[in-house]
C-alpha positions as CSV (number, residue, x, y, z in Angstrom):
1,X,31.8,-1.9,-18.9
2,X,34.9,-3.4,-20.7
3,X,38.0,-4.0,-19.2
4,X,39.8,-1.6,-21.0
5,X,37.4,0.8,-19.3
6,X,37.9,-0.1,-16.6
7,X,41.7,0.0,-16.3
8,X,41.2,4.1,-17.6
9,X,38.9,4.1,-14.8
10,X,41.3,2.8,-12.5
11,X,43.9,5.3,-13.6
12,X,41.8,8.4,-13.9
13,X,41.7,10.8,-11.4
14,X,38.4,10.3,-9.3
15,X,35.5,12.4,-10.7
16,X,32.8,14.6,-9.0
17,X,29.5,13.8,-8.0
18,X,28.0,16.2,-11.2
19,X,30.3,13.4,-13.4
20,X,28.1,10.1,-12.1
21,X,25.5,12.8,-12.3
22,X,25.8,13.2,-15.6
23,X,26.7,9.9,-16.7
24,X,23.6,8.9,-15.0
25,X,20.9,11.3,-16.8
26,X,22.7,9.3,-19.7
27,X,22.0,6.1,-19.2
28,X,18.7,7.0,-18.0
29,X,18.1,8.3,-21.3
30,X,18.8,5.2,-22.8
31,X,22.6,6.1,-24.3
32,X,26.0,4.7,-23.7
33,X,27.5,6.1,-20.4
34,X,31.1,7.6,-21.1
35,X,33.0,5.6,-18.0
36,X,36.5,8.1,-18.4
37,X,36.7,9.5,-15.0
38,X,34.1,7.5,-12.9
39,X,35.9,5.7,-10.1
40,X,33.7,4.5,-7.5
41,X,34.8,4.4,-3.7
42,X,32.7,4.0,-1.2
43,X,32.2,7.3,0.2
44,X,31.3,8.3,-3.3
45,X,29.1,5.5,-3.8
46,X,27.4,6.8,-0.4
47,X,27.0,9.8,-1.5
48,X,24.9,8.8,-4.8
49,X,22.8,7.1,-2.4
50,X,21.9,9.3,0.0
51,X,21.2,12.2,-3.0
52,X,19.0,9.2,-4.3
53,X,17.2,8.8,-0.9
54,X,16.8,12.7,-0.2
55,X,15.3,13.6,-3.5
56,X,13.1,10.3,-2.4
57,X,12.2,11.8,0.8
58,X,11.4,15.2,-0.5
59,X,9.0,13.6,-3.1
60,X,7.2,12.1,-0.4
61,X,6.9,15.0,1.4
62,X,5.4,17.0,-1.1
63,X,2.4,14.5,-1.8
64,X,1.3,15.6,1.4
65,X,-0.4,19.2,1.2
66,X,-0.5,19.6,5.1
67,X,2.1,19.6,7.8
68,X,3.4,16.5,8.1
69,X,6.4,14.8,10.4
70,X,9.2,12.4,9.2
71,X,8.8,8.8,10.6
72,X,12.3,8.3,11.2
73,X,12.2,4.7,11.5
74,X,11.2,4.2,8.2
75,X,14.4,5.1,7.0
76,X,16.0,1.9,8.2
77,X,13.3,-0.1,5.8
78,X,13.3,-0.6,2.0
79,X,16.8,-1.6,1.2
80,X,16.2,-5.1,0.2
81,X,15.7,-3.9,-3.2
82,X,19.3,-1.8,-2.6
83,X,20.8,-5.5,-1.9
84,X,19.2,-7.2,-4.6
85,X,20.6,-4.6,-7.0
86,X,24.0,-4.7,-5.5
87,X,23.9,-8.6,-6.0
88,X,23.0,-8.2,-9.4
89,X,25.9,-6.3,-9.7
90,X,28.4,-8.5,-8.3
91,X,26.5,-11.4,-10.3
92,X,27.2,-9.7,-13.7
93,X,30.9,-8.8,-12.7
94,X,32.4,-10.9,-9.3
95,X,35.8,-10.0,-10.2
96,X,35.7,-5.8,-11.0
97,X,33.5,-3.1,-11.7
98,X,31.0,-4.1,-10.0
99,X,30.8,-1.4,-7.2
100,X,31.5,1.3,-10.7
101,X,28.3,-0.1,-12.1
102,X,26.1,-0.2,-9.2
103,X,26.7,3.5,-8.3
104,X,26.1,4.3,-11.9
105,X,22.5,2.2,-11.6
106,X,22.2,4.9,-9.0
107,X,23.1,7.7,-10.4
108,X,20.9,6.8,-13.1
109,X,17.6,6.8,-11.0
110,X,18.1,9.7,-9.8
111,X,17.0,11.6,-12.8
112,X,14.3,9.0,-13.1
113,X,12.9,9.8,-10.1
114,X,12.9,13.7,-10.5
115,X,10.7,13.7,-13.6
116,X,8.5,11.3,-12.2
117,X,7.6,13.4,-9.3
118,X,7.7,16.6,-11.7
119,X,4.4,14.5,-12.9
120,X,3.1,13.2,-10.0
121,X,3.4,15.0,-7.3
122,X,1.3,17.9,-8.9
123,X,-1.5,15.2,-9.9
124,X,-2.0,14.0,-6.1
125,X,-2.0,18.1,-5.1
126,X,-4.1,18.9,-7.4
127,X,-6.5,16.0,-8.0
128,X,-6.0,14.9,-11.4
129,X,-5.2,11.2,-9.7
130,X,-9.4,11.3,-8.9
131,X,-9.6,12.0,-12.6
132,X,-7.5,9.5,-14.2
133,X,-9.2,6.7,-11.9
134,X,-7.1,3.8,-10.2
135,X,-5.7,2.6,-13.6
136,X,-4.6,5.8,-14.9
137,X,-2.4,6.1,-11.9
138,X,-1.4,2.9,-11.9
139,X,-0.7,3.1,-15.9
140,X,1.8,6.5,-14.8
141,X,2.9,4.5,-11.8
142,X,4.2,1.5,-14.1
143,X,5.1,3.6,-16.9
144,X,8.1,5.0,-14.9
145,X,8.8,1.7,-13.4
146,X,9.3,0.3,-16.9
147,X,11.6,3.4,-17.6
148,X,13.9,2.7,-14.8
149,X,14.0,-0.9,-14.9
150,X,14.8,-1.0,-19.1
151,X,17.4,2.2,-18.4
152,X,19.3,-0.7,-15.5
153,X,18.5,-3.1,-18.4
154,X,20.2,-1.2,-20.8
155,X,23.0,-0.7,-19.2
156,X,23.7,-4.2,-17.8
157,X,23.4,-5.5,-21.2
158,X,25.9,-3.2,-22.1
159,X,28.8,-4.9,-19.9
160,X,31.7,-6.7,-20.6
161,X,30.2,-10.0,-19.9
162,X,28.6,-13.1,-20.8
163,X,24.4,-13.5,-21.9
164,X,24.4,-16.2,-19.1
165,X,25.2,-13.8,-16.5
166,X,23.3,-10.8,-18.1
167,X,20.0,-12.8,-18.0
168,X,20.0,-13.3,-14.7
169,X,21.5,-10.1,-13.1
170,X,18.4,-8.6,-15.5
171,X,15.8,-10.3,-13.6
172,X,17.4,-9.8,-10.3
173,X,16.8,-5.5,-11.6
174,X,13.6,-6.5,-12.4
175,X,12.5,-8.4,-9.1
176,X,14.3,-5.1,-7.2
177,X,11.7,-3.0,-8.8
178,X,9.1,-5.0,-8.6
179,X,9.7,-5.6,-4.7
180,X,7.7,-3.1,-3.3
181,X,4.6,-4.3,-4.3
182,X,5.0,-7.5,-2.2
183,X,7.2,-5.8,0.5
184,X,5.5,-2.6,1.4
185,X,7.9,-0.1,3.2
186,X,6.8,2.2,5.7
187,X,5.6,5.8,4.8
188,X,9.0,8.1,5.9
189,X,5.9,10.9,6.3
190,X,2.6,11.3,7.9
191,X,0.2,14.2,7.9
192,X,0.1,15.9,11.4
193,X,-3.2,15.9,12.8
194,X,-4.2,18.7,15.1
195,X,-3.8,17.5,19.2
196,X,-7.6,17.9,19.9
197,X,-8.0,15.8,16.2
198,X,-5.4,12.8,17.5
199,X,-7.8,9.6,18.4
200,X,-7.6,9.3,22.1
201,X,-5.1,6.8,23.3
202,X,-6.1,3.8,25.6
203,X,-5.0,4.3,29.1
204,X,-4.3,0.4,30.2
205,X,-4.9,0.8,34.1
206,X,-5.1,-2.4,36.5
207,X,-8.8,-0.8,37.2
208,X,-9.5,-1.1,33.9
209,X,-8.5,-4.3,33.3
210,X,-10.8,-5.7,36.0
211,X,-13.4,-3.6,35.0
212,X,-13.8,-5.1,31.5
213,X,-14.6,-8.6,32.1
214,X,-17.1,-7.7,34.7
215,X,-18.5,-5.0,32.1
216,X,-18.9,-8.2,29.6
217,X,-20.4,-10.2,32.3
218,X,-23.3,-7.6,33.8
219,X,-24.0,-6.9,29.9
220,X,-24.5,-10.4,29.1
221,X,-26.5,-10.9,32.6
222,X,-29.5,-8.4,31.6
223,X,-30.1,-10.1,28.4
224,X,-33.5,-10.6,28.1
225,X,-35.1,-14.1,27.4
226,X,-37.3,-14.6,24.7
227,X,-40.8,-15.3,25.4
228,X,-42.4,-18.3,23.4
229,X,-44.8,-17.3,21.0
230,X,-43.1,-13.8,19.8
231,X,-40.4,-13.2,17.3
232,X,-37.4,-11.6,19.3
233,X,-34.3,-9.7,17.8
234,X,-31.3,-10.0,19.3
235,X,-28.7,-7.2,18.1
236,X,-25.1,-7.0,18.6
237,X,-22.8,-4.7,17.2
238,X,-19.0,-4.7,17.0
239,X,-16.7,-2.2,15.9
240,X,-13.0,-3.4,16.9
241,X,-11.2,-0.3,15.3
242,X,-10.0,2.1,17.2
243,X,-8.5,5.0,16.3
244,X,-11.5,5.6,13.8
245,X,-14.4,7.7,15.6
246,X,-16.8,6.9,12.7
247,X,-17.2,3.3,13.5
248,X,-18.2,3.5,17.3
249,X,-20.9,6.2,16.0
250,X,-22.2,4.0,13.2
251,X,-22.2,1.1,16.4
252,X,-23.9,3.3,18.5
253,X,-26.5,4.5,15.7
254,X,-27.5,0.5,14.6
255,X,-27.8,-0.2,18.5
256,X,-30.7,2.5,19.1
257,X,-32.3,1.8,15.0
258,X,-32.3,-1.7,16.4
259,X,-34.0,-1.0,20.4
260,X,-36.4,1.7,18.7
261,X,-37.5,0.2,15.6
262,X,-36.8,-3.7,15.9
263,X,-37.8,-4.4,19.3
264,X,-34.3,-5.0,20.4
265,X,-34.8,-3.4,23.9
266,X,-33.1,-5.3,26.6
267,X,-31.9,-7.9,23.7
268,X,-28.6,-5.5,22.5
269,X,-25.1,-5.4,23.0
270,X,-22.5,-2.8,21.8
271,X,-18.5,-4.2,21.8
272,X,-16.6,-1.5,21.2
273,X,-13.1,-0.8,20.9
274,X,-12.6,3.1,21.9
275,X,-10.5,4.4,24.2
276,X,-13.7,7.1,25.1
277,X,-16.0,4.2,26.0
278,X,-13.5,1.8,27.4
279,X,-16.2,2.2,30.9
280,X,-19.0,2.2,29.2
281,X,-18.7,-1.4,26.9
282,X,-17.0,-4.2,26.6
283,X,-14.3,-4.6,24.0
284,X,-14.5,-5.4,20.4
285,X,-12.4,-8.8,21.0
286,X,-13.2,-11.9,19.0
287,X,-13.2,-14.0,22.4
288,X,-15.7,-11.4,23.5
289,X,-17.9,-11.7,20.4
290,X,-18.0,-15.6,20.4
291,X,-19.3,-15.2,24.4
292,X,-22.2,-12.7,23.3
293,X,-23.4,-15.4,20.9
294,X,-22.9,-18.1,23.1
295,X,-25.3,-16.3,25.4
296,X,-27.7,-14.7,23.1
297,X,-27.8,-18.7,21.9
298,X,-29.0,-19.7,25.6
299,X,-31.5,-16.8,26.0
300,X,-33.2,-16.3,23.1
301,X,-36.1,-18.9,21.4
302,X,-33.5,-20.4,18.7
303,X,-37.0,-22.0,16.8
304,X,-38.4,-18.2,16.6
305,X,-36.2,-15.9,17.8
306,X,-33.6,-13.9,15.5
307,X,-29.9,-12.6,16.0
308,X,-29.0,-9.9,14.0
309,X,-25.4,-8.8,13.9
310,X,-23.4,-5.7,13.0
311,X,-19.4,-5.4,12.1
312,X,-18.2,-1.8,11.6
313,X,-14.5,-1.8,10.5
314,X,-11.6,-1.3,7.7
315,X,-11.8,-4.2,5.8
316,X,-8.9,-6.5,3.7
317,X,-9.3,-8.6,0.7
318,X,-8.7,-12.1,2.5
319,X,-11.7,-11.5,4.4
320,X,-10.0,-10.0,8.0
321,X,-12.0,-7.7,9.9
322,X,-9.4,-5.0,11.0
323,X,-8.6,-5.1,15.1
324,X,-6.7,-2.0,17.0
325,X,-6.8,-1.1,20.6
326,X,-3.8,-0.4,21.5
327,X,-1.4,-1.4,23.6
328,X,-3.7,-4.5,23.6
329,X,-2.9,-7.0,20.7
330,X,-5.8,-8.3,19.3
331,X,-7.2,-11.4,17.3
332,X,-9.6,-10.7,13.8
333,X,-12.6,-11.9,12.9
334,X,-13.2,-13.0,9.5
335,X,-16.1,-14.8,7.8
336,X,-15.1,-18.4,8.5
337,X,-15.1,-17.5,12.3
338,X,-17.9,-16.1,12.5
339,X,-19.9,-18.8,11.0
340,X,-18.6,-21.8,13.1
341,X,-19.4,-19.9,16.3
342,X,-23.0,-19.1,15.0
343,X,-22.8,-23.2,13.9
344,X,-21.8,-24.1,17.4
345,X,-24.2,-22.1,19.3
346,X,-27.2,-23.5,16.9
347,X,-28.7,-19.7,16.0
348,X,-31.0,-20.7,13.2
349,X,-32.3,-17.0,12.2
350,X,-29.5,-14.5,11.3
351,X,-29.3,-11.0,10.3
352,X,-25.5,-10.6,9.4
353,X,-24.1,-7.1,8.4
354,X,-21.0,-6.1,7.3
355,X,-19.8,-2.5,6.9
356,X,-16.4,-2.6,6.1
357,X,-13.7,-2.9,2.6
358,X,-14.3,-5.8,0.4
359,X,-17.1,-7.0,2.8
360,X,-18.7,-9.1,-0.3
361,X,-16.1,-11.7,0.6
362,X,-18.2,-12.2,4.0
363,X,-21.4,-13.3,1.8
364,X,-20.7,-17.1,0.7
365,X,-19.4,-18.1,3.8
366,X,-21.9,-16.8,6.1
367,X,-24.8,-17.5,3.4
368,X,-27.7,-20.3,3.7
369,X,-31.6,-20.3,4.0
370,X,-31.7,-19.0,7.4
371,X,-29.5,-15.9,7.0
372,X,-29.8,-12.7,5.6
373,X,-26.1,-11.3,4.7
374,X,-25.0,-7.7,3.5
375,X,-22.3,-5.9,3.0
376,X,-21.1,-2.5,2.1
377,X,-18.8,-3.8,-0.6
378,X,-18.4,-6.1,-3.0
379,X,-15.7,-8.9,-3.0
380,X,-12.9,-6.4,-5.4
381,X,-14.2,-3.2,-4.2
382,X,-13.3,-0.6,-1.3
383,X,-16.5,0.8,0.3
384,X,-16.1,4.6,1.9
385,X,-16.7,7.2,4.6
386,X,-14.7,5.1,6.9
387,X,-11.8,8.0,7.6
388,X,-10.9,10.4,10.2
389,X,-13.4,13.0,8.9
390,X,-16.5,10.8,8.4
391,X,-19.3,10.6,11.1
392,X,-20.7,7.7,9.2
393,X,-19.8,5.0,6.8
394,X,-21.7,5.6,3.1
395,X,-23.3,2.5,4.0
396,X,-24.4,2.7,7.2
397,X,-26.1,6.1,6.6
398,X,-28.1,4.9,3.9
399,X,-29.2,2.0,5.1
400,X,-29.2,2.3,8.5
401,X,-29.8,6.0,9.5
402,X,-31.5,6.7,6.5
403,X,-33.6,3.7,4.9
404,X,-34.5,1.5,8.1
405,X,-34.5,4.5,10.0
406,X,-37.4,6.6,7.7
407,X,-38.7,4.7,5.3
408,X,-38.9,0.6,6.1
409,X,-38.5,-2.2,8.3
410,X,-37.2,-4.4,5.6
411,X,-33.6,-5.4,5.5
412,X,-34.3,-6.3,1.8
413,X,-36.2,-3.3,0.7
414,X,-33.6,-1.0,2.5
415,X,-30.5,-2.5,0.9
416,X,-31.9,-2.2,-2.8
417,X,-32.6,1.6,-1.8
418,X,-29.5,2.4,-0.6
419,X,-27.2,0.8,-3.4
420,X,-27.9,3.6,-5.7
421,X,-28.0,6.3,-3.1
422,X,-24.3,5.2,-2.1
423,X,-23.1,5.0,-5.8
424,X,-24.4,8.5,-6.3
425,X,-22.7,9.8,-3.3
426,X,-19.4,8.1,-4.3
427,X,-19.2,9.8,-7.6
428,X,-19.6,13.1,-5.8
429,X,-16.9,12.1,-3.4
430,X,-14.6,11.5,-5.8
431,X,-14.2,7.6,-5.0
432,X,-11.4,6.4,-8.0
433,X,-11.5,3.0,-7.5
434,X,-15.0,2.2,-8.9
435,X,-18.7,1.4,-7.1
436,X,-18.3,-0.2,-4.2
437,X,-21.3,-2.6,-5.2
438,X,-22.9,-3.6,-1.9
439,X,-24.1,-7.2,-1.8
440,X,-27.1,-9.3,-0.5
441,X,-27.8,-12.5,0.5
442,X,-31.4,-14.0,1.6
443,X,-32.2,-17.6,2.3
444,X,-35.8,-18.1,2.3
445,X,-35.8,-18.5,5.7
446,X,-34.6,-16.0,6.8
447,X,-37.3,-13.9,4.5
448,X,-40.1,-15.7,6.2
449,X,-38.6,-15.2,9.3
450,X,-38.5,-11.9,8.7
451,X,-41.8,-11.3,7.3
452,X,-43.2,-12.4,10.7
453,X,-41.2,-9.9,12.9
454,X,-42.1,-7.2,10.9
455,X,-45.7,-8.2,11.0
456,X,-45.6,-8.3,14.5
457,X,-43.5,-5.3,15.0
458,X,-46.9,-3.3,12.9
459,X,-49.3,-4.9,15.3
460,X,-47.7,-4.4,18.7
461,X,-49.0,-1.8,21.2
462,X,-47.0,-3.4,24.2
């Protein structure tokens, strides 16, 4: 905006809202705003902003095809990239104008933002997102990023004012846009989820606190010590989510597989976070965890005997096993943990299983020629059935409930089945962000190891 512009700015009478309006469905369209009229103040410049936010807000809303409730603490997050554009602005032009041209960069997202949802709100409701896979979204997603960031471009570059501080006020527009991808705001709405559908939530009583250590404790106690000569399995499970029914089932499913087909009688342990078996087993903590081993280490025959473990949870890219029980705040596992307690207790023979997100990042830590890893992932890659809905994760059906269940007692034989069973029932689920790709590692002692229990486990009659 020239000077000259601005002094007929400065004497016009102050325009409506429909004038920004207008002058911002111009720049937005990539032509030069007509400034006569626009006088910002900052009840108008309020205004702009709050339109912006509503059409925002209703946007949201309609992704979500249920009833759904406004999180009204969210509205107090996502305006860093507000204040980065605002600086930008009074980079470019410290002196005047400044507030003119920020409402304007406003105004002119608006219109931006109503054609974008015109597009994608009706591909979420409708599907088309499952069809276009996870970079066709992201290619819509980034094509009307691009539009808003070169229509601010555009219009900064169109100023009154020096390259030197057009260059940088440009990437300041940029790093506003591109903010949200590091700094994730909160979701303003969330589906409502019938009262008798809510996950039960923990009632902390001073009962229950001194219940739960001496739950760990008599669970621990009954282990049973190996017996020299045998091959012994030692199972625990751990499923330290929650709010998700699906992994305390797929817990309670690999304790029984492993008590009725492996042996594991009077040798397993369930921690569980779940507010519905709070009584019934100790919690899915990491301290708790690195106590079970610690024991099974002391018990169990560590020349012959074997500890297989199971982790049931949502997964994350660096490795972290998710952890929720609240009001308790809670510590998560990941890969490198895991290993050093295994290291420190000396278990030489391990089963290690991981059912959870990106779970392949779980195989080269825990890996070596006495272990046998899996996992329902691959390093890059989701795995599913691990929502609100699901009795059972994709991967623990198949391989647990299904292959080791009917068909084998080989962890080996049962993984390779299942891999293609999962991929098939991924495509049919509609899973966009490709095959979860479940992964294996076996050391060859771990195999041999193996081999024996299973021989054993065909011969017994006791």
């Amino acid at each position: 905006m020239s000077e000259g512009d601005e002094r007929q700015t400065e004497a016009a009478a102050p325009g409506s809202l429909s004038l920004w309006w207008r002058q911002g469905l111009r720049s937005a369209l990539f032509r030069r705003p007509d400034w006569r009229g626009l006088r910002a103040t900052p009840a108008r410049t309020a205004l702009l902003l709050l339109s912006l936010v509503a059409v925002q807000l209703l946007a949201e809303r309609l992704y979500i095809a249920s009833p759904a409730s406004l999180y009204w603490p969210a509205l107090w997050d996502g305006w860093i990239g507000t204040l980065v554009l605002a600086w930008a602005c009074w980079w470019l032009m410290p002196r005047n104008g400044s507030a003119a041209l920020f409402s304007l960069l406003i105004a002119l997202a608006l219109p931006i933002t109503l054609i974008t949802s015109l597009v994608l709100v009706p591909a979420v409701r409708l599907g088309w997102h499952q069809q276009l896979g996870p970079w066709g979204w992201w290619g819509l997603w980034g094509a009307s990023t691009l539009w808003l960031v070169g229509a601010q471009w555009l219009l900064l570059w169109r100023s009154d004012t020096t390259a030197w501080r057009r260059w940088p006020a440009g990437l300041l527009v940029a790093a506003a846009a591109a903010l949200p991808l590091w700094v994730q705001p909160s979701a303003h709405w969330y589906s409502d989820v019938a009262e008798d559908e809510r996950p039960a939530r923990l009632r902390l009583t001073q009962e229950l606190l001194e219940l739960q250590p001496a739950l760990l404790n008599r669970r621990l106690q009954t282990l049973q010590p190996g017996r020299s000569g045998k091959v012994e399995l030692y199972s625990l499970t751990f499923a330290p989510y929650a709010p998700e029914d699906v992994f305390r089932n797929e817990s309670a499913l690999v304790d029984g597989l492993m008590q009725s087909r492996f042996g594991a009688q009077g040798r397993s342990l369930q921690l569980v976070n779940h507010a519905g078996t709070a009584h019934e087993h100790p919690w899915a903590t990491a301290l708790n965890l690195q106590r079970a081993i610690r024991q099974v280490a002391a018990l169990m025959n560590r020349d012959e005997d074997i500890l297989f473990i199971h982790l049931t949870s949502h997964g994350a890219q660096d490795g972290k096993l998710a952890a929720s029980l609240d009001p308790l705040a809670l510590d998560e596992v990941t890969p490198q943990l895991l290993k050093a307690w295994l290291d420190e207790a000396g278990i030489r023979w391990r089963v290690l299983s991981v059912s959870a997100c990106y779970s392949g990042s779980w195989i080269a830590p825990l890996a070596g020629p006495g272990s046998l890893v899996m996992s329902a992932a691959d390093a890059q890659h989701t795995s599913y059935g691990c929502g609100k809905g699901s009795e059972l994760t994709f991967f623990g059906r198949a391989m647990y409930a299904e292959q080791l269940r009917q068909h084998t007692l080989s962890f080996e034989a049962a993984h390779a089945a299942a891999r293609p069973i999962i991929d098939s029932r991924e495509r049919e689920g509609g899973k966009t962000d490709g095959y979860s790709n479940p992964q294996i590692s076996v050391g060859e002692g771990a195999r041999r190891q193996l081999a024996l229990l299973v021989e054993q486990l065909s011969q017994r009659g006791d």
